[in-house]
C-alpha positions as CSV (number, residue, x, y, z in Angstrom):
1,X,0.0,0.0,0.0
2,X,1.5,3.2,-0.8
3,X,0.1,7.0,-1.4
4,X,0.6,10.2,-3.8
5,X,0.0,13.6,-3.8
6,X,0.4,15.0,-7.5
7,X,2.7,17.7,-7.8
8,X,0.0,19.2,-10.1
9,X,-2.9,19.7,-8.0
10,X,-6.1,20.0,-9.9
11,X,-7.3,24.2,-11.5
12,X,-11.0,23.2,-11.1
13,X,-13.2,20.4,-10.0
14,X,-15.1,20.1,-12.9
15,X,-12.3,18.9,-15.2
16,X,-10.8,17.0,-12.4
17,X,-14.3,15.2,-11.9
18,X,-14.5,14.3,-15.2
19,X,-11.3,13.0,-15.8
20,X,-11.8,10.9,-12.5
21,X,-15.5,9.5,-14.0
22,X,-13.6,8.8,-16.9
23,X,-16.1,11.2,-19.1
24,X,-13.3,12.6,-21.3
25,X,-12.2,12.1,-24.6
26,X,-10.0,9.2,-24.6
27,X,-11.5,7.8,-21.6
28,X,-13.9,5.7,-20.6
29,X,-16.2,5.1,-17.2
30,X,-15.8,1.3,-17.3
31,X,-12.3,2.5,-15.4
32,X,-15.0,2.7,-12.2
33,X,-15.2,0.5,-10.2
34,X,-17.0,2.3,-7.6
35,X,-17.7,5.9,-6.4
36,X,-18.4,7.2,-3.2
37,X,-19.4,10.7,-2.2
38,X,-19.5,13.0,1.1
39,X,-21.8,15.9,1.8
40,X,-22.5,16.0,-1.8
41,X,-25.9,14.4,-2.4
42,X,-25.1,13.4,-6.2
43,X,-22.8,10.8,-7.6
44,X,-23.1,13.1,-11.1
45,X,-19.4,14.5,-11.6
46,X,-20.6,18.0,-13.1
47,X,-23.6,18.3,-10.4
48,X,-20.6,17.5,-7.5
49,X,-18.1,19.6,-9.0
50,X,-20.8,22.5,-9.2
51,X,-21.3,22.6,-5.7
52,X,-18.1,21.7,-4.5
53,X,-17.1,25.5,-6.2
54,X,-20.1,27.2,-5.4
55,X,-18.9,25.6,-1.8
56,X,-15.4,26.8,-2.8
57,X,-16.3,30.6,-3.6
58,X,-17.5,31.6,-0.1
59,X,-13.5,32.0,0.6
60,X,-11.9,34.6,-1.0
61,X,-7.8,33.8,0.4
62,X,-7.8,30.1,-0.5
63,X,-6.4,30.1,-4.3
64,X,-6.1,25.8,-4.3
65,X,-9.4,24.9,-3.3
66,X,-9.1,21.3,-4.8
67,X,-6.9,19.0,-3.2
68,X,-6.2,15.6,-4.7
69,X,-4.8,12.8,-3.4
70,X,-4.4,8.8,-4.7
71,X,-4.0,5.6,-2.2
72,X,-3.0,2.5,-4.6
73,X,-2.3,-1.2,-3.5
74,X,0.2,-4.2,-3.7
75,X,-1.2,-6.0,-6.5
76,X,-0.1,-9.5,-4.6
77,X,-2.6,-8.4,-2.1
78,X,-5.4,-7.7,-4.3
79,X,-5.2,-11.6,-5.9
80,X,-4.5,-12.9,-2.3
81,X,-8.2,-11.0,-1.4
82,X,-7.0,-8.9,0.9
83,X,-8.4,-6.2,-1.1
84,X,-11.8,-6.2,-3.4
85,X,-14.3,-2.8,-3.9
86,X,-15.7,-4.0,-0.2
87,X,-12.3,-3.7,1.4
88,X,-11.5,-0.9,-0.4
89,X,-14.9,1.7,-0.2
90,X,-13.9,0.7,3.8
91,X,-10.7,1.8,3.8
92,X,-11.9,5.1,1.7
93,X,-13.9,6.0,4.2
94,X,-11.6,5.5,7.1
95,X,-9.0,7.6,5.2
96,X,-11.5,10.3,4.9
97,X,-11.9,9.9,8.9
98,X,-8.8,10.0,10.5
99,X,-7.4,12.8,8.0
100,X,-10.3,15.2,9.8
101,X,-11.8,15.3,6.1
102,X,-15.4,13.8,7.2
103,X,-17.1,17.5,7.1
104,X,-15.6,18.6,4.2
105,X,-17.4,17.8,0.6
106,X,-15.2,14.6,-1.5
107,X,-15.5,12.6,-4.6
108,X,-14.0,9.2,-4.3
109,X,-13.0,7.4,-7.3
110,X,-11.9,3.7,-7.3
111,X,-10.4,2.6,-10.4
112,X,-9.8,-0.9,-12.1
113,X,-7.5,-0.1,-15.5
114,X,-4.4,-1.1,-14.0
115,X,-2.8,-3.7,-12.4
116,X,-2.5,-2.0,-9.1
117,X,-6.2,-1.4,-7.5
118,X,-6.4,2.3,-6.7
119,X,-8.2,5.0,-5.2
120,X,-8.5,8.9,-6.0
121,X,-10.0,11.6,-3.2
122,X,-10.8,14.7,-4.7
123,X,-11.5,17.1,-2.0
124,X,-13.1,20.3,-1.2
125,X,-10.2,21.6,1.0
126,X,-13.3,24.9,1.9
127,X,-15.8,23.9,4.9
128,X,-19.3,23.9,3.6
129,X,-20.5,25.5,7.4
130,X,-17.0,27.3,8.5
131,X,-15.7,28.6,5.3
132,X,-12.3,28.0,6.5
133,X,-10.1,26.1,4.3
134,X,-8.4,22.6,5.4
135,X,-4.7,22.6,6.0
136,X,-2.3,20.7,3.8
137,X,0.4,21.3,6.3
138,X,2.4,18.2,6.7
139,X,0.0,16.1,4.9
140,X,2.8,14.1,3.6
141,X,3.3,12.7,6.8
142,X,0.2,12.2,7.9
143,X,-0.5,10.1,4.4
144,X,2.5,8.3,5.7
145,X,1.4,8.0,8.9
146,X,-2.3,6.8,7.7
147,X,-0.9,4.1,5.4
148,X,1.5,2.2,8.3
149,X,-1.7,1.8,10.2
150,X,-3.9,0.9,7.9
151,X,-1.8,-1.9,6.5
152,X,-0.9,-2.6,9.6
153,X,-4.1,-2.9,10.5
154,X,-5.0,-5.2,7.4
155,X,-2.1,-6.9,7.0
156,X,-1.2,-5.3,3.5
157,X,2.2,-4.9,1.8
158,X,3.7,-1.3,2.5
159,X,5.9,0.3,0.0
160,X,9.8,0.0,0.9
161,X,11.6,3.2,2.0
162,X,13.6,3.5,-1.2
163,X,13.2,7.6,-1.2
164,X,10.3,9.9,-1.6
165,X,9.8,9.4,-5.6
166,X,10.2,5.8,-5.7
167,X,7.8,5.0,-2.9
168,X,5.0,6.4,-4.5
169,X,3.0,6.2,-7.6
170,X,5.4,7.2,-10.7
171,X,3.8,10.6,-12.1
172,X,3.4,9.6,-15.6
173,X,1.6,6.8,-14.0
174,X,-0.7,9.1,-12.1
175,X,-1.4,11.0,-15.5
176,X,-2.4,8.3,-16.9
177,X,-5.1,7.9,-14.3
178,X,-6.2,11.4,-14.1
179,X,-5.2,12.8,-17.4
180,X,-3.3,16.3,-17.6
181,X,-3.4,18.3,-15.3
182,X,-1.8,21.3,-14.4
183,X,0.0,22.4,-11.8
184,X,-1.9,24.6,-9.1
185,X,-1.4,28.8,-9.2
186,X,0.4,30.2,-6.4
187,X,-1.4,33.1,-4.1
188,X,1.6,35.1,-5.4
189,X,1.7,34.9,-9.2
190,X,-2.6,34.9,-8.7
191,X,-2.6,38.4,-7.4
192,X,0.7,39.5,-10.0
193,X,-1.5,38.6,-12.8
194,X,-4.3,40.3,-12.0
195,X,-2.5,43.1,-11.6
196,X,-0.9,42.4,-14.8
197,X,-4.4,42.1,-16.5
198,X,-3.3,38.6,-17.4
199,X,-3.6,34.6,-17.2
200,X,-1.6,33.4,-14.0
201,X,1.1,31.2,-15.3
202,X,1.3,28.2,-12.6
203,X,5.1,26.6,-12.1
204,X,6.0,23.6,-13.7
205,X,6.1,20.6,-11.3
206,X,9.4,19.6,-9.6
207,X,9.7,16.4,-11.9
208,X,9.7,18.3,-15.6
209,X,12.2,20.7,-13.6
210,X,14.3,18.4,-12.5
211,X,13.8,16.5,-16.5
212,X,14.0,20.0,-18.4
213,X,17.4,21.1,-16.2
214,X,19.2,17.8,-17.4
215,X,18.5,18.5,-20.8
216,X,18.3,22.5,-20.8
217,X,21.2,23.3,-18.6
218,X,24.2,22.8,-20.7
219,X,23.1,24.9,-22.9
220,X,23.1,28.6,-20.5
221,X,26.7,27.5,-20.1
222,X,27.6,27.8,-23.3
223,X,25.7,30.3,-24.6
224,X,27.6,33.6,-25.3
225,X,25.1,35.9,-26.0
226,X,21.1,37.1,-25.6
227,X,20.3,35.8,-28.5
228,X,22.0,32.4,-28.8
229,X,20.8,31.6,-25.3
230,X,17.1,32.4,-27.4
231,X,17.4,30.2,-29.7
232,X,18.9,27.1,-27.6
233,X,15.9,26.9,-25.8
234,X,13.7,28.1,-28.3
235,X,14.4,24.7,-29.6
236,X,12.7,23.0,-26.8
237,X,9.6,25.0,-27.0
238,X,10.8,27.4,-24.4
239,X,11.2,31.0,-24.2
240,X,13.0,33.3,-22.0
241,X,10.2,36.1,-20.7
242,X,10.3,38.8,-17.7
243,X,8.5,37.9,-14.2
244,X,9.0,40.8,-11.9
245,X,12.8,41.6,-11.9
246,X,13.9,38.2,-12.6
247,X,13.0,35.9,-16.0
248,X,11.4,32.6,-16.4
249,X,11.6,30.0,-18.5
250,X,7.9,29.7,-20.3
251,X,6.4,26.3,-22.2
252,X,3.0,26.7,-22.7
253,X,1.1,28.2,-19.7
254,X,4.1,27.0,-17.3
255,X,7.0,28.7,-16.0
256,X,10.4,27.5,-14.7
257,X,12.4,29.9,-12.5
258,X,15.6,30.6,-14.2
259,X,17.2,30.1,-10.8
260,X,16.4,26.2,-11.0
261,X,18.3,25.6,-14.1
262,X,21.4,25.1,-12.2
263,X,23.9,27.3,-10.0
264,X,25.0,30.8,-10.9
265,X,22.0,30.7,-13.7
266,X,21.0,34.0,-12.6
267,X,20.1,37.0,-14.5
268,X,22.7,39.1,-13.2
269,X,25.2,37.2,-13.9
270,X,24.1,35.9,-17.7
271,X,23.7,39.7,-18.0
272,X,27.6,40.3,-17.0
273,X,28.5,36.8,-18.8
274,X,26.9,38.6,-22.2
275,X,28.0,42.2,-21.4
276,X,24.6,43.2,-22.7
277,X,21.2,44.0,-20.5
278,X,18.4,41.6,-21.0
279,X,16.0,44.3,-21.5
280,X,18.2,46.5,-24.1
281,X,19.0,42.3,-25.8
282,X,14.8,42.5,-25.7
283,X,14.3,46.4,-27.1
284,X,16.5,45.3,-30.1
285,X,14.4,42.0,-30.9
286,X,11.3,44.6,-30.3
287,X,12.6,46.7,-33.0
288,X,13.2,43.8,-35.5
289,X,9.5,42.4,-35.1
290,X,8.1,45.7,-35.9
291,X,10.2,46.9,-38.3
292,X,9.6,43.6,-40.1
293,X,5.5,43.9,-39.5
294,X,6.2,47.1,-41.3
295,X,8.1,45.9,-43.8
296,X,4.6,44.3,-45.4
297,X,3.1,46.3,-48.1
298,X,0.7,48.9,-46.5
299,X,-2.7,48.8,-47.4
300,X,-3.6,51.0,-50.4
301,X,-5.7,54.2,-50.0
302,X,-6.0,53.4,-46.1
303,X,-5.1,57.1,-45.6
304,X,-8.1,57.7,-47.4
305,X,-10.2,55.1,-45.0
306,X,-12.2,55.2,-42.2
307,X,-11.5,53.1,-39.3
308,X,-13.9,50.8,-40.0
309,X,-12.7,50.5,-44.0
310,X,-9.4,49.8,-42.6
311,X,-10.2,47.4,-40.3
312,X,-12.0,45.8,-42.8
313,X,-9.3,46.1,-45.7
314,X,-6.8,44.5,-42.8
315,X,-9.1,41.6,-42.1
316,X,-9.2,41.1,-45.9
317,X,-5.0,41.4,-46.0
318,X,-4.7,38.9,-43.1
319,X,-7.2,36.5,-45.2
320,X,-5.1,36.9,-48.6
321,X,-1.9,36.1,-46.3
322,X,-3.1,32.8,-44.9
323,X,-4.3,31.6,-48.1
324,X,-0.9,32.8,-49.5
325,X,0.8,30.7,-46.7
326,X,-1.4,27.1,-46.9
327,X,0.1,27.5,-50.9
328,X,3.5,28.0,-50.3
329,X,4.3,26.2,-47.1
330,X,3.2,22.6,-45.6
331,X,1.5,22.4,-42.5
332,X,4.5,21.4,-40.1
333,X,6.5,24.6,-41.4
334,X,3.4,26.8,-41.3
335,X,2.6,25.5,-37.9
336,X,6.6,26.3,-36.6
337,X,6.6,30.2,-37.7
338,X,3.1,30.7,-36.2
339,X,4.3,28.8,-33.2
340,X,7.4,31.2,-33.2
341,X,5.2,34.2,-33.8
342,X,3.0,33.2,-30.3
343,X,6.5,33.1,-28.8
344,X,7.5,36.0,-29.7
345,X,4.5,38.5,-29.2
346,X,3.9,36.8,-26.1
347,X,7.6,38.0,-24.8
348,X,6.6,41.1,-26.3
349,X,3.6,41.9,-24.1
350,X,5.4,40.2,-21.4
351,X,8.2,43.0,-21.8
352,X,5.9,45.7,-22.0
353,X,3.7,44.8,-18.8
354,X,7.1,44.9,-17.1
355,X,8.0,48.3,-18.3
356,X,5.0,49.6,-17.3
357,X,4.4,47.8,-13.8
358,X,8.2,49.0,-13.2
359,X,7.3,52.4,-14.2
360,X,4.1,52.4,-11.6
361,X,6.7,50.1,-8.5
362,X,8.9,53.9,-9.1
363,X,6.4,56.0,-8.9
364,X,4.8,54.3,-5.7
365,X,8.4,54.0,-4.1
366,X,8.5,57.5,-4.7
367,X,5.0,58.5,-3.0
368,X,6.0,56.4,-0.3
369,X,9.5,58.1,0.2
370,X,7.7,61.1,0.0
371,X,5.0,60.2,2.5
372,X,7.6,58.8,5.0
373,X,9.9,62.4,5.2
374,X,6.7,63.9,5.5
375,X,6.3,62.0,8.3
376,X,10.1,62.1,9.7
377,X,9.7,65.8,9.2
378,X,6.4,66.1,11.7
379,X,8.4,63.9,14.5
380,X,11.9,65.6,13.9
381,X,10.1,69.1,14.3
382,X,8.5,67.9,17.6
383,X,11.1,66.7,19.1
384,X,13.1,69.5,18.4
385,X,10.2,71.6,20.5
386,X,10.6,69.4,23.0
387,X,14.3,69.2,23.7
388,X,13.8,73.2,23.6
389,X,11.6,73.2,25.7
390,X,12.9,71.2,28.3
391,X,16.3,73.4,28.1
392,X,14.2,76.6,28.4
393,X,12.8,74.5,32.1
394,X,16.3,73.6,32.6
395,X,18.7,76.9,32.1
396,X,18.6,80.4,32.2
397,X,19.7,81.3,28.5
398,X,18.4,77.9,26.6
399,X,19.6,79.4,23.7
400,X,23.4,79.2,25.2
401,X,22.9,76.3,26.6
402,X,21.7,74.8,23.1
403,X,25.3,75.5,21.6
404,X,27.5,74.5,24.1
405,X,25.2,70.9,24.4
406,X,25.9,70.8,20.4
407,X,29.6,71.4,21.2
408,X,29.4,68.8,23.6
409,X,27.8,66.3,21.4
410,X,29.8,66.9,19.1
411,X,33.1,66.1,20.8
412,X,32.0,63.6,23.3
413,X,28.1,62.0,22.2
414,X,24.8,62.3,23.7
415,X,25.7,60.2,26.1
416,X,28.5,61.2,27.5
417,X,27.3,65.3,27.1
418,X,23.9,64.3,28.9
419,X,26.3,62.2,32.2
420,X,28.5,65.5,32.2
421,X,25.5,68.0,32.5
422,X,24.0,66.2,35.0
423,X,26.8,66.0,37.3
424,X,27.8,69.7,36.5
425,X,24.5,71.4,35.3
426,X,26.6,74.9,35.3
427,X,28.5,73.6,32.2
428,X,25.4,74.8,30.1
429,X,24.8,78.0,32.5
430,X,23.0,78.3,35.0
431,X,20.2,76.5,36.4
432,X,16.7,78.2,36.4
433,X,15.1,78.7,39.8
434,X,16.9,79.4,43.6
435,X,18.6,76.5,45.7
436,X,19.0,78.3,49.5
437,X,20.4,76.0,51.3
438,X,18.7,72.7,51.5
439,X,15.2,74.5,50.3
440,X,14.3,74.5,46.5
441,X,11.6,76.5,44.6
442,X,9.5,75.1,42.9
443,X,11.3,76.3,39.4
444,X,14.3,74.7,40.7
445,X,12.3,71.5,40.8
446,X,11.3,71.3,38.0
447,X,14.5,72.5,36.1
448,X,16.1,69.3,37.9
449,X,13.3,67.4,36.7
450,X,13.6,68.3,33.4
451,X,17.3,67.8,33.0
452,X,16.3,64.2,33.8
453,X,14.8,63.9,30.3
454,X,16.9,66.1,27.6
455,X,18.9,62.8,27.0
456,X,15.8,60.9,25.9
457,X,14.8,64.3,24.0
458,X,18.2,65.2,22.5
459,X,18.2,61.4,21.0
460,X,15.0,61.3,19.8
461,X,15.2,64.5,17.9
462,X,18.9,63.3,16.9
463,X,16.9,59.8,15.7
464,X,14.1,62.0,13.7
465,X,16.7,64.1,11.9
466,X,18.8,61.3,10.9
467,X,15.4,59.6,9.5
468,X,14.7,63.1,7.8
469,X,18.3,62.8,5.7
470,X,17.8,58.8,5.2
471,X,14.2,59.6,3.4
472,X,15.6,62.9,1.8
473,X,18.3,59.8,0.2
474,X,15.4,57.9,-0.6
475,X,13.1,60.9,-2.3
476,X,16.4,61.7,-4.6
477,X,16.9,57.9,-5.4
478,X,13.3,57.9,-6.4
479,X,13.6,60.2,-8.6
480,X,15.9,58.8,-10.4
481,X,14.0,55.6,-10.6
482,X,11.7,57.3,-11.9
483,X,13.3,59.0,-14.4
484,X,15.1,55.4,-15.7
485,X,11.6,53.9,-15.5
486,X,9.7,56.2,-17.7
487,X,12.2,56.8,-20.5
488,X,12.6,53.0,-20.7
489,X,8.7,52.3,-21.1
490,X,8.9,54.9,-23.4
491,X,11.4,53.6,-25.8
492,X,9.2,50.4,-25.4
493,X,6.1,52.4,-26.0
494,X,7.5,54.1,-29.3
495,X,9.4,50.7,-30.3
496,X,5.7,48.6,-29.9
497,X,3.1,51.0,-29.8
498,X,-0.2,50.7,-27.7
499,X,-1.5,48.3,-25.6
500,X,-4.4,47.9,-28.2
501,X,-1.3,47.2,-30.8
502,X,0.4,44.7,-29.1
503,X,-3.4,42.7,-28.1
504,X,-3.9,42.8,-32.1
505,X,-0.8,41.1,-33.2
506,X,-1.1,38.6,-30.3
507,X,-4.6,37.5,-31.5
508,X,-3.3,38.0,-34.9
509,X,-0.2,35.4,-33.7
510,X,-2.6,33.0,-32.1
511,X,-5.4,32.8,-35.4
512,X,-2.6,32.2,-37.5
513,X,-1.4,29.0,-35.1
514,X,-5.0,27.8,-34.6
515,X,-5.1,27.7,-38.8
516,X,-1.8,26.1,-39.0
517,X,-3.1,23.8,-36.3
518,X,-6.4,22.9,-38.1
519,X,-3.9,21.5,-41.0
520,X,-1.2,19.0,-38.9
521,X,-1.8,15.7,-37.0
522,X,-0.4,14.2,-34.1
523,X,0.9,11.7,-35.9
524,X,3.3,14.6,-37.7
525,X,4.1,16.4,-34.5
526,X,5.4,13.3,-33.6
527,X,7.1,12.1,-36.3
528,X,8.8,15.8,-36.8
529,X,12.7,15.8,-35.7
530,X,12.1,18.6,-33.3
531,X,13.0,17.9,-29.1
532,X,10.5,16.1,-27.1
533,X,9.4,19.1,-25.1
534,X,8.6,21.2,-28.2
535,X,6.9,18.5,-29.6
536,X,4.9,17.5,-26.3
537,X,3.7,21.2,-26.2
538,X,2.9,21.2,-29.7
539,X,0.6,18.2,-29.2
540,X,-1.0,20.0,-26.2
541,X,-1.3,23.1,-28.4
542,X,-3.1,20.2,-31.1
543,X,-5.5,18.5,-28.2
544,X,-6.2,22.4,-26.5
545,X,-7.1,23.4,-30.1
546,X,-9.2,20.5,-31.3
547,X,-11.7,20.6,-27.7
548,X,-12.2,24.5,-28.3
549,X,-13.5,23.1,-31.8
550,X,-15.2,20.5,-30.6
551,X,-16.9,23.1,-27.7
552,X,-17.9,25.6,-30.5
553,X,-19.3,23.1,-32.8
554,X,-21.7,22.1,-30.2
555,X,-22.6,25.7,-29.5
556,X,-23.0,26.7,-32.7
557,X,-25.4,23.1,-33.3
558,X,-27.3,24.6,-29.9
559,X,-27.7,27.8,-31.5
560,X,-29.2,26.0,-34.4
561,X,-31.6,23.9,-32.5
562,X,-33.0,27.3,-30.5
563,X,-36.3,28.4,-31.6
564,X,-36.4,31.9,-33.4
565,X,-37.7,34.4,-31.0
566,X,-41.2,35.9,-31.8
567,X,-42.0,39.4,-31.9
């Protein structure tokens, strides 16, 4: 008996359910052998996984709402009898039990298509009452933990300790089972995307890491420049994009840090390695894609046009063009420079959303820095009213007795100025108030009193005017930032135009692949001499491509089948 927990936690139930049922292409439900729900009241897969989200939605911090998990057995077991569907829906729901998973909503899946008898949990980590989300923390040992006892328990075969991977399930194994999933969004890269007005791009799991760096690393090694390191892994199907102030490498809609390619893989020091800027390498590639997108003949009379005539007249170009390219080019070739276009105007916008969220990080540095020596400025000018005013308690002439403390300080400290005055007060001048004797005024009081506290004064207004100067740094550095930030969106602004521009030739990019898509086969990705992981996304590309179809087809036919509406 042994356990997994994918790397590549489920996006959504529904497509997790349905891969489980086995209602997918490629897939059939005979793979069932039994399923069992909990606080679900349906055994359909899209009625469970429609109320395991509406369950999911009431909590707005939990990202990974799904949580999947697979128990699998010792085949020897299974033909000694020590496990058949009985056994096994018993052990299910013990799992479910002693995991503190009994109030939470679960689809349990027991599969028969392999040798090994097996069970999936999909679970809905968000309470249906509480709202609160169930912790994964340490759930890897408490699998563990739950699989000793239960075959102990049973008297099944455990899994021998030969390391974490080969004690569980393999994960092209589990793929099999559950088809492709993808690997869950992080709460960071969620909330960076939607500030970036763009799909979250989740990390790839550790095991294509681990397989891409074998193949992949070599290769940032010997690259000596921007663009050779480009078109190495371009060759994979992988392309080198800005993520905040580092770069990842993208395949698809996953991302490798570049950091886990190997050590000193690092963008500072590829960028001293190449003696050239990754974002002046990417401003110069920007200037080549445009320049040859302008290169095309320009539409005749469109200065004569209205907008909607050019739009039109562009359509009709693009049209001409892709006839033009099914003519002169077969489908493999066609399908590599629009899956090289993708790649490219996806770096593109990827570039520019980093100029200009580096442009707004400046400017809110900068209203920050200019908030905080606002605020220094408030504190350092009250404390410098109260150590005045406590030396105006204290001495006769506070205005004397201000420069020779500053004197002081100066040679010998705060500390040491503030012990010296209080053992000789007259070093300052002379004390306010009359001492006769043993008898004190009351002003004599409280000038003793208050030369009790001009240490704690003197170094706070000493602490406020040294935050005053470190903020007044920070303003001018801000400013500067500033200055770099806006003139470098700008270049990337002229060199790519608008927003709107850059949207247009993505889409552009992407009709051009979904036609050169419509044209190959599997069977040709495959056959093609390109490297596995180009290929493998190319086929993803091919299966991604041919469900949208298949899911507008059946819209369109609904559309059909509607009634007219009568007026």
């Amino acid at each position: 008996m042994r356990f997994k927990i994918p790397k590549k936690q489920p996006a959504n139930f529904r497509a997790s359910a349905l891969y489980l049922s086995g209602n997918t292409t490629k897939l059939s439900p005979d793979r069932v052998e039994w399923v069992e729900t909990r606080n679900l009241q349906t055994e359909s897969p899209e009625a469970a996984a429609a109320i395991m989200a509406a369950t999911a939605a009431q909590s707005t911090r939990c990202r990974n709402p799904a949580y999947h998990f697979v128990l699998a057995f010792d085949p020897k077991d299974a033909k000694a009898g020590k496990v058949d569907p009985g056994i096994m829906r018993e052990i299910a729901i013990d799992a479910i039990e002693r995991l503190g998973l009994s109030d939470y909503q679960a689809l349990i899946y027991a599969h028969r298509d392999t040798e090994h008898p097996h069970i999936h949990f999909l679970v809905n980590r968000i309470h249906p009452q509480t709202g609160k989300a169930y912790s994964r923390h340490n759930d890897g040992k408490r699998l563990t933990a739950l699989v000793r006892e239960i075959a102990r328990e049973r008297d099944l075969n455990i899994a021998k300790e030969r390391g974490r991977d080969k004690a569980r399930i393999p994960e092209q194994e589990l793929q099999e089972d559950f088809g492709d999933t993808r690997a869950a969004v992080t709460d960071a890269e969620y909330w960076l995307a939607r500030r970036n007005n763009r799909p979250p791009i989740p990390d790839m799991s550790w095991e294509d890491v681990k397989s891409l760096r074998e193949r992949v690393a070599p290769h940032f090694y010997n690259a000596t420049s921007w663009a050779d390191l480009s078109a190495r892994v371009g060759a994979y199907g992988l392309q080198l994009q800005r993520k905040g102030r580092g770069l990842v490498l993208v395949r698809g809609d996953e991302a490798a840090k570049l950091s886990q390619m190997g050590k000193g893989v690092r963008l500072t020091e590829l960028e001293e390695r190449f003696g050239e800027k990754f974002d002046d390498w990417e401003l110069t590639r920007i200037d080549e894609l445009v320049a040859a997108e302008k290169r095309k003949h320009p539409i005749p009379g469109s200065e004569n046009m209205t907008p909607a005539q050019l739009r039109r007249a562009d359509r009709l170009r693009a049209a001409e063009e892709r006839v033009a390219r099914k003519k002169t080019r077969d489908a493999m070739t066609e399908l590599d420079h629009a899956q090289m276009a993708v790649h490219y105007w996806k770096g593109l916008d990827a570039h520019y959303r980093y100029g200009e969220r580096r442009l707004f990080r400046a400017e809110r540095d900068a209203a920050y820095a200019h908030s905080r020596h606002d605020r220094a400025t408030k504190f350092e000018t009250r404390w410098r009213e109260s150590f005045r005013e406590s030396l105006s308690v204290t001495f006769k002439d506070p205005a004397k007795a201000e420069r020779i403390w500053m004197k002081m300080e100066a040679q010998f400290g705060v500390e040491e100025t503030a012990r010296m005055l209080k053992e000789k007060p007259g070093l300052a001048g002379g004390l306010r108030g009359l001492n006769v004797g043993i008898a004190k005024d009351e002003t004599r009081k409280k000038a003793e009193v208050s030369l009790r506290y001009l240490k704690h004064r003197r170094s706070r207004w000493r602490r406020a005017q040294q935050d005053v100067s470190h903020w007044n740094d920070k303003i001018e550095d801000g400013r500067r930032q500033v200055k770099i930030a806006k003139r470098d969106f700008e270049l990337i602004h002229q060199r790519t135009g608008t927003d709107a521009y850059l949207h247009k030739m993505l889409g552009r990019a992407l009709e051009r692949r979904a036609a050169a898509l419509s044209r190959v086969t599997e069977k040709a990705i495959r056959a093609s001499n390109h490297a596995y992981d180009y290929k493998r996304q190319l086929v993803r590309a091919l299966h991604e491509y041919e469900e949208n179809s298949r899911k507008n087809e059946k819209v369109k036919e609904m559309e059909r089948e509607m009634p007219s509406p009568r007026f």
